[in-house]
TIMI-908550 format. One record per residue (C-alpha): z, y, x; residue number from 0. Coordinates in steps of 0.001 Angstrom, whole numbers, plus 524288, in hexadecimal, padded with zeros to 5 digits. Example, Ala and Ser with C-alpha at 12.3 -4.5 7.8 and 13.67 -1.06 7.14 Angstrom:
BEGIN
PT     z     y     x resi
PT 81E78 7EE6C 8300C    0
PT 81BE4 7FBDC 83566    1
This chain:
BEGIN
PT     z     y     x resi
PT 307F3 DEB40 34112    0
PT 3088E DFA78 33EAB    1
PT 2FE4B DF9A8 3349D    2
PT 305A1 DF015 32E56    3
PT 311AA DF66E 32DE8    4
PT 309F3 E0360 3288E    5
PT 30399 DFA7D 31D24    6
PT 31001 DF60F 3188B    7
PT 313C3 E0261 31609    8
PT 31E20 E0660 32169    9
PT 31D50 E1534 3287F   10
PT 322A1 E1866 333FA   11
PT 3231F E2579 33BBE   12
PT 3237C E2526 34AA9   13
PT 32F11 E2AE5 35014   14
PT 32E66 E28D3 35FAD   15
PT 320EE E267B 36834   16
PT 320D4 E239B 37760   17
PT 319A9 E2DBC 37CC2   18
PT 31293 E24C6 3859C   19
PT 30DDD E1DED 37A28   20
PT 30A5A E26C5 36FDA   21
PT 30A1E E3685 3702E   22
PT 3130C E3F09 368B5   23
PT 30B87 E4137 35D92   24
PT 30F1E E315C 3593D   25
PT 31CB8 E354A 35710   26
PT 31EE2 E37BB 3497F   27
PT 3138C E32DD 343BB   28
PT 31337 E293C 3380B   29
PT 30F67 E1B53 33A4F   30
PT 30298 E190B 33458   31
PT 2F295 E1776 33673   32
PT 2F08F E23DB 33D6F   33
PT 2FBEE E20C3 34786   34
PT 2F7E0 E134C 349FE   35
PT 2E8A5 E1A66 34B75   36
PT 2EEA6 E24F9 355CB   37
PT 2F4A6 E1BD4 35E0B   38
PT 2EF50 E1A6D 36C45   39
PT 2EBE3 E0E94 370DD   40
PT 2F417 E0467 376D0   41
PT 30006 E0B58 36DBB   42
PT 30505 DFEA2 363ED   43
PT 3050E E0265 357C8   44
PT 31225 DFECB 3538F   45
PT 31946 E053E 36077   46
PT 31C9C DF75D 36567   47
PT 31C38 DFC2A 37575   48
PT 324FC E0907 37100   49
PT 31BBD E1217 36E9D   50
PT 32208 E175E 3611A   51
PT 32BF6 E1613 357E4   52
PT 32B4C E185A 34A16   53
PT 3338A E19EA 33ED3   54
PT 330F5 E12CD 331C8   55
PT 33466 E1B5C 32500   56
PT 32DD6 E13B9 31B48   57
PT 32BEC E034D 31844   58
PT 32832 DFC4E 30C49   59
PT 33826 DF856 30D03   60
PT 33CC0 E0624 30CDE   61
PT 3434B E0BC1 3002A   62
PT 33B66 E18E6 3052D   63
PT 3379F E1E77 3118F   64
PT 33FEE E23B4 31A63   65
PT 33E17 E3241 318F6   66
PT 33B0A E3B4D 32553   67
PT 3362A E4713 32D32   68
PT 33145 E46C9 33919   69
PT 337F3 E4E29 3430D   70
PT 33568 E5491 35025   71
PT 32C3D E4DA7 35BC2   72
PT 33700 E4B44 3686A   73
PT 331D7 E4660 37661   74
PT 33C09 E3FED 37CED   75
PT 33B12 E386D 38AB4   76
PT 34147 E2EBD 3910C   77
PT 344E7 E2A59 39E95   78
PT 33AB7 E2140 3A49D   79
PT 3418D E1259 3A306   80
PT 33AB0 E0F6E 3AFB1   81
PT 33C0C E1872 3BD0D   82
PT 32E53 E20D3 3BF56   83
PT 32A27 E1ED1 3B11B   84
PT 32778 E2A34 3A8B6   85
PT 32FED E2C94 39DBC   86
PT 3308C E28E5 38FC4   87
PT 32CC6 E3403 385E1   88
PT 32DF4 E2FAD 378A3   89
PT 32B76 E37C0 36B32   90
PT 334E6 E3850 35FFD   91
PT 3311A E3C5B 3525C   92
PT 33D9D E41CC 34BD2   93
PT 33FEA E3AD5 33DD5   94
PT 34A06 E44DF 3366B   95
C-alpha cells in the first residue's frame, strides 16, 4: 500500500516514531524506497500498529506542496498505561 501511495505521487515526512519500534534516526525522514528498505523486520510499512506518524506535504490534489523545514529531534516519555510496564518514549520531528 506504501508503494502505491509513493507511485501516485504523494510524500510524506515522518514526524513521530515509537522508540520501541523504530530508532531515532526514522524521525524526520522522507517517505520513500530507502525508508521502506531500512525498516526492521516485523515494522508495517504503513505504521498501522503505531510505530510512526507522518505528515503528507505533497498529493497529486494539492495546488503545491506544503512548504517546510525540519526542526529539532525531541524525546519525550510517557507513563506506562499498564502498572510494571516500561514507559513510552516517542520521537518528534519539529515541522516549522
Amino acid at each position: 500500500m506504501l508503494r502505491e501511495f509513493l507511485d501516485l505521487g504523494f510524500q510524506a515526512v515522518v514526524v513521530c516514531v515509537n522508540e520501541q519500534h523504530l530508532d531515532a534516526s526514522f524521525c524526520g525522514r522522507l517517505l520513500n524506497a530507502d525508508f521502506l528498505r531500512d525498516l526492521p523486520p516485523g515494522v508495517d510499512p504503513c505504521g498501522e500498529n503505531g510505530e510512526y506518524h507522518s505528515f503528507v506535504f505533497d498529493a497529486p490534489f494539492f495546488s503545491s506542496p506544503i512548504p517546510f523545514v525540519r526542526g529539532e529531534l525531541v524525546r519525550r516519555t510517557y507513563p506506562a498505561p499498564v502498572p510494571g510496564a516500561p514507559e513510552a518514549g516517542f520521537w518528534y520531528c519539529d515541522l516549522i
